[in-house]
Residue, then its C-alpha position, 0 to 999 in steps of 0.5 A: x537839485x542837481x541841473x546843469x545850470x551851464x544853458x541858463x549862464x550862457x542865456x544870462x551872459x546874453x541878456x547882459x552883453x550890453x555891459x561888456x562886449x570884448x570878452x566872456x567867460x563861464x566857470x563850472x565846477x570841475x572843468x577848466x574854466x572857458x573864456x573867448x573874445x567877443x560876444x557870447x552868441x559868435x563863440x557859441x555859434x562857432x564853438x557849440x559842441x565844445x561848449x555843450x560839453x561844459x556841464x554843472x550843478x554851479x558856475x559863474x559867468x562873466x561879460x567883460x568891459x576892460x577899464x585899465x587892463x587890456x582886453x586880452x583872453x588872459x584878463x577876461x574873467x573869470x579868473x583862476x585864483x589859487x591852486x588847482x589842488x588847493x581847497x581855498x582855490x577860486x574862480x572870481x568874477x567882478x564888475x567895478x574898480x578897484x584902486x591897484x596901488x592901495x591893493x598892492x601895497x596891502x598885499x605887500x604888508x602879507x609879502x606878496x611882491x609879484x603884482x607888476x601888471x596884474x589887474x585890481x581883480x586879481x589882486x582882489x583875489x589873492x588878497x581873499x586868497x590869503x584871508x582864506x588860506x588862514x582859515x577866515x571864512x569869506x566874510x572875515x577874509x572880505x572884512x579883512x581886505x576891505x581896508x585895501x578894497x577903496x573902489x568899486x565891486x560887486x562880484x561872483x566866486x565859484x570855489x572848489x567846494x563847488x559853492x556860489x559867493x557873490x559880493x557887494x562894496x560897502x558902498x554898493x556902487x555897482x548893482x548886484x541882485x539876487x534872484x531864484x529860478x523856481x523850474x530848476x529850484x536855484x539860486x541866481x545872483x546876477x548884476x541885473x533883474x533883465x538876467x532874470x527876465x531872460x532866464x523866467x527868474x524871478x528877483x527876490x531883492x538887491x543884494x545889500x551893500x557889504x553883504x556877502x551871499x553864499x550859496x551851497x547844496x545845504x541853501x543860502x547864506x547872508x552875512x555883512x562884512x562892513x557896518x558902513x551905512x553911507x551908499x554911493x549908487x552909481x548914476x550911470x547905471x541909471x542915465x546909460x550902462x543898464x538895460x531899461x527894463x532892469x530894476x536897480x534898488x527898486x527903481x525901473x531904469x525906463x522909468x528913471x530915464x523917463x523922469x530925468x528927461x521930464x525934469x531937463x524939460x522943466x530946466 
């Protein structure tokens, strides 16, 4: 309905920053997308006039945990993908990895050959970049690339359109949920129902493995990408990476812990 969504963002980037410590970024429709070093809290500290300066109906945001990539302004996230002046432009978020080389060489088949040193989410991007510039809709464009996508992802785009995408792997690997904000009327999705908590959210449901979630002004969307039925939930997020208050795939991850402990104790 037209809220500026920018403070809720920066409150769920926050209630996530366990999951990634070495960057941040927030992309909103119509302005450049902001990224900083660090923790949220040091830059909003340090930098709030700018920020408060960010405003939008949509946007996405992201805490990053560097895998392969260095941990550098460059490869924090959200990435711009595409041109600034075209329609099927994006700004990506993703949580996962995915393996570079099958994303290479997928997007060499297309006559892409500048991919030294870029990173798997980037490649991801200009493969669903491609996809979208024929005229595939984001379900197509992610059923298109899928062959190439052996990994993890669970991710959030912000296209020119000014329309909220959020996708899951086939395999549901990393957790991705989506939730809905009632005092603002939105739509969230996000990696974990703590986000939720923090912002007074409240979970609708996991978002499916090989589902993609559309979000615009006329409501939302649920399609699938993949019929794969076989699931590969990581249990790390469960013995470590989550927050303990969070809900993955209906199981509390306190409760979880608490019942891997009593089962070490019987052993």
């Amino acid at each position: 309905e037209g809220h500026n969504v920018v403070s809720l963002i920066l409150v769920g980037l926050e209630s996530l920053q366990h999951r990634g410590q070495e960057a941040w970024g927030i992309a909103v429709a119509g302005h450049p997308t902001y990224k900083r070093l660090g923790v949220v809290t040091y830059s909003v500290e340090r930098e709030l006039r700018g920020i408060t300066k960010l405003s939008g109906n949509v946007g996405i945001g992201h805490v990053r945990y560097s895998t392969t990539a260095k941990s550098t302004i460059g490869n924090a996230h959200p990435l711009d993908i595409g041109s600034s002046t075209c329609k099927y432009s994006f700004s990506i978020a993703h949580n996962g990895t995915l393996e570079r080389e099958l994303l290479i060489d997928g997007l060499k088949e297309e006559g892409y050959s500048s991919t030294r040193g870029v990173t798997d989410t980037k490649l991801m991007g200009i493969g669903l970049y491609k996809n979208l510039e024929r005229g595939k809709s984001w379900v197509d464009a992610f059923s298109a690339l899928n062959p190439y996508l052996n990994g993890s992802f669970s991710t959030v785009m912000l296209t020119a359109n000014g329309e909220l995408v959020g996708a899951r792997d086939e395999k549901g690997f990393r957790p991705l949920c989506l939730g809905w904000h009632e005092e603002t009327s939105s739509y969230v999705i996000t990696s974990e129902s703590c986000a939720l908590d923090a912002l007074g959210a409240r979970l609708i449901r996991d978002i499916h493995p090989s589902e993609v979630i559309m979000v615009s002004k006329e409501g939302l969307t649920e399609e699938r990408f993949s019929t794969h039925e076989q699931y590969a939930h990581c249990p790390f997020e469960y013995t470590y990476f989550a927050h303990p208050s969070s809900r993955i795939e209906g199981v509390n991850v306190y409760a979880a812990r608490k019942n891997i402990g009593r089962l070490l104790a019987e052993k």
